[in-house]
N, C-alpha and C positions, 0 to 999 in steps of 0.2 A: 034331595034333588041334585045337590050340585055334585056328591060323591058317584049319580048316576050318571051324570055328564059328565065326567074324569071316566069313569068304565069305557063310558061308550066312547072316548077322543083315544082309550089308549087300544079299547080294541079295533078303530078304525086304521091306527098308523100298524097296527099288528098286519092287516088285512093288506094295506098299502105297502109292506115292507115285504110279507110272504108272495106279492106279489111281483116283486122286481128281484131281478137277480143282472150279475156282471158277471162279462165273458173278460176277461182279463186279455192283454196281450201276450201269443202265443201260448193261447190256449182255441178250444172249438168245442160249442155243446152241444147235448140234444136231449129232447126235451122226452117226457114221458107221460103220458094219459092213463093212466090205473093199470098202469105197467107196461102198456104200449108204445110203440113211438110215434111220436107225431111226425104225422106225413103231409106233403104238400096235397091241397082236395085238388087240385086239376093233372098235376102230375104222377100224385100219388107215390111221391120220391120223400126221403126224410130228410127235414128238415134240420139243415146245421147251421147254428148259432157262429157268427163272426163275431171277433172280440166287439164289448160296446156294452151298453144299458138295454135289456131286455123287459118285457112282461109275461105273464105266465097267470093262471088261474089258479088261485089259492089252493090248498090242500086235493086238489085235483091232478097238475102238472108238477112232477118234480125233473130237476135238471140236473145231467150227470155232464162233467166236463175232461176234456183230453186234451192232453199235451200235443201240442204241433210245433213242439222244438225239436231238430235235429239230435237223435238220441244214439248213446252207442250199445253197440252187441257185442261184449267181451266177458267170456264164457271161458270155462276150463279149457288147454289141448285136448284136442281128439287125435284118435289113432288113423291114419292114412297106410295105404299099402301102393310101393310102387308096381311100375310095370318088373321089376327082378322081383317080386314078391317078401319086396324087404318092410318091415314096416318102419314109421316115421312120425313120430310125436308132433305134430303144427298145432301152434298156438296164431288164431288167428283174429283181425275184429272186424264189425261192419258197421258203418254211420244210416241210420235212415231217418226218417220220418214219416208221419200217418199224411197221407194226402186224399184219400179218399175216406170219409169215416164215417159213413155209410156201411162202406163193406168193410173195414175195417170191426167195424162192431156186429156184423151177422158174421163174417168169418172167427170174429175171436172171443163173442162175449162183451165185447168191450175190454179185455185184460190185459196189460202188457206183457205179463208172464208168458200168456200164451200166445203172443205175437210175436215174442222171444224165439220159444220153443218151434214155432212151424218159422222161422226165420232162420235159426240156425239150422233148422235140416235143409232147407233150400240150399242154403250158402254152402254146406257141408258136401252135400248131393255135387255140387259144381266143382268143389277141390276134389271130393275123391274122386272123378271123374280126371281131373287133369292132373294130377299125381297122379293114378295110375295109368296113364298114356307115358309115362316119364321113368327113366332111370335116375337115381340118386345122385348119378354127375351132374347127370341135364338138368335135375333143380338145384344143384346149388353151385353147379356153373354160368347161370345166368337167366335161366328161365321162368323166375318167380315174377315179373313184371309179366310175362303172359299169360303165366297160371292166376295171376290176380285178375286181370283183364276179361279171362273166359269166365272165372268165378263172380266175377260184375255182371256179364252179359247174362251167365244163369237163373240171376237175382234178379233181373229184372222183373219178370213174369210175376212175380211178388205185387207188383203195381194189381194187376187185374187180380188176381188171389186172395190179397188179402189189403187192397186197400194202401200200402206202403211202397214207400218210394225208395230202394236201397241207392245210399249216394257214391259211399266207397266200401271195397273191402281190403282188406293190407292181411299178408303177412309177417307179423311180427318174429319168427322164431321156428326155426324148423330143426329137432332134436330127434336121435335116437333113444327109445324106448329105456327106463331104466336097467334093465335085465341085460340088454344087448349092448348099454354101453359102460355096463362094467367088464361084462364079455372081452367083449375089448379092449378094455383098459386094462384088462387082466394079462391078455395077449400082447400088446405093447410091453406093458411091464415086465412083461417075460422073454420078448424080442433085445429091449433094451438090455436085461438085464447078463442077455446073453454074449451083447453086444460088448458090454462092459468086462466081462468076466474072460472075454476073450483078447481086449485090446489089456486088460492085464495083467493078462499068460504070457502075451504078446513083450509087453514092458518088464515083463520078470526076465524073461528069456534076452535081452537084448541088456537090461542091468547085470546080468549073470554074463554074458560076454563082453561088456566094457568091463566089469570086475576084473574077472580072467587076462586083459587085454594089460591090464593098466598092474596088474601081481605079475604078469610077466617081464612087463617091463620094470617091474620097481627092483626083482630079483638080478636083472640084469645089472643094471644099473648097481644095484649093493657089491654085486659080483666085480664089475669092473673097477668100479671104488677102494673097493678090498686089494684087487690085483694092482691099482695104481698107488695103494697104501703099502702095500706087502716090497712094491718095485723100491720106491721112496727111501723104505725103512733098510732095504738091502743097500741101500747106492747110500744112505746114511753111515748105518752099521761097516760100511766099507771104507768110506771116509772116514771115520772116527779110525778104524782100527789102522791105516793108512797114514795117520798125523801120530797115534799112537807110537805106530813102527820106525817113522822118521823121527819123531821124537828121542827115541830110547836109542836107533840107530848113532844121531850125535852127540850123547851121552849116557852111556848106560848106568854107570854109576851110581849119577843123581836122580838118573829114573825111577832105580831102583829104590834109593835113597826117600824120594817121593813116594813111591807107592809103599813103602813100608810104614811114614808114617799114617799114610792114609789108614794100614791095616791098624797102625795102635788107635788112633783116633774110634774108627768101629768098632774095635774092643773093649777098650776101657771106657766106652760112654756110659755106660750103669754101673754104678757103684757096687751092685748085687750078681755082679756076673763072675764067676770063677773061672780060670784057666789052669787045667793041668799039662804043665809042658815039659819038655828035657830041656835044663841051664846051658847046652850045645848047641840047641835048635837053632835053625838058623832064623826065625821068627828075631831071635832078639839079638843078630849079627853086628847090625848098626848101633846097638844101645851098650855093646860090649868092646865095638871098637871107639867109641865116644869117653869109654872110662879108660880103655889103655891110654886114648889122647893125654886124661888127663893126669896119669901116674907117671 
């Protein structure tokens, strides 16, 4: 008896517990009847759960719950085409939230995936629309505050459609397509390169005439050098021979006397050196009158 009293208290709080359910804050439920929704009986509108402590009929009503936090949509770049038929990589995002969810759940199932998906083609529908109104200056000259602007207003209609309230949308990034900006990068590189290859034709040709400029000058200059060396050694060479001739002019004698011994000095400085001479020469005039001195 008392183990049947224990069944029966645990399957009443079962009964009392499958019975209540919580809506959490920022969140919004709804409830279902053997897979129906429950609807208001006078207005025949469905009934959404404000956060709180609810009741529900056991294994009868189940409750499915949705987020009504501010949510973001940020998804791959898509491709964009301007008005010059250029295309354009934009990676973009959009903030919303469910405010009706009602139609938020006959429009999408209840899924957020697929609130995603019919959200970004809205949002998409309104860029490609106002990038192709536009040249590729005029968006990224300053125009992307209007482009996001009119991409707002397009989203709106999202409210009646599907139940969501888009809050913002932004441009994050607006690129050239892989393919087209190597293209180009390929083209620069090749502008540059030409760029380069020219200013250093340009510096070869301008090092090759200061080269020239500066061998000209240096020839000169050795030239003049030499001329002022060669002038030097003449007006030297002239002196010398000029103190020479005054010299020997006030005595010849011992000039001679002088420069003969200088000749024996250069002769006989090596011991291995030989001379064949005539005992007349007059090489050895001075060493023949030095012995008559002394007989």
């Amino acid at each position: 008896m008392k183990n049947f009293s224990i069944a029966i208290l645990i399957a009443f709080l079962l009964l009392v517990m499958s019975s209540v359910f919580v809506i959490n804050e920022g969140e919004r439920g709804i409830v279902f009847q053997f897979s129906k929704i429950k609807r208001d009986a006078q207005t025949d509108q469905m009934i959404v759960y404000e956060p709180g402590l609810h009741f529900k009929i056991p294994f009868i009503e189940n409750v499915r719950k949705f987020d009504a936090r501010i949510q973001t949509l940020d998804e791959a770049p898509d491709r964009f085409v301007t008005s010059e038929k250029k295309d354009l990589m934009v990676d973009s995002y959009a903030k919303w939230r469910i405010v009706d969810f009602s139609t938020f759940f006959l429009r999408t199932s209840g899924s957020i995936e697929n609130a995603k998906a019919l959200l970004k083609q809205k949002i998409n529908n309104g860029l490609r629309t106002e990038f192709g109104n536009r040249t590729i200056k005029e968006i990224v000259s300053g125009d992307r505050l209007a482009i996001m602007s009119k991409a707002l207003e397009s989203a709106k209609s999202s409210r009646e459609d599907l139940g969501i309230d888009v809050i913002d949308v932004r441009v994050k990034a607006i690129n050239l397509p892989r393919e087209v900006s190597n293209s180009i990068y390929d083209r620069m590189r090749a502008e540059r390169t030409a760029v380069a290859k020219e200013h250093r034709s340009k510096g070869q040709e301008q090092a090759e005439i200061i080269r020239a400029t500066i061998d000209k000058k240096v020839t000169i200059m050795l030239a003049d050098a030499q001329k002022k060396a060669f002038e030097i050694r003449g007006e030297g060479d002239a002196l010398a021979a000029k103190v020479y001739a005054d010299a020997y002019g006030k005595d010849p004698e011992f000039y001679g006397f002088y420069r003969s011994l200088q000749a024996y000095e250069n002769s006989f400085s090596s011991k291995s050196d030989i001379m064949v001479l005539k005992p007349d020469s007059d090489f050895f005039r001075y060493l023949k009158e030095s012995d008559k001195k002394k007989k």
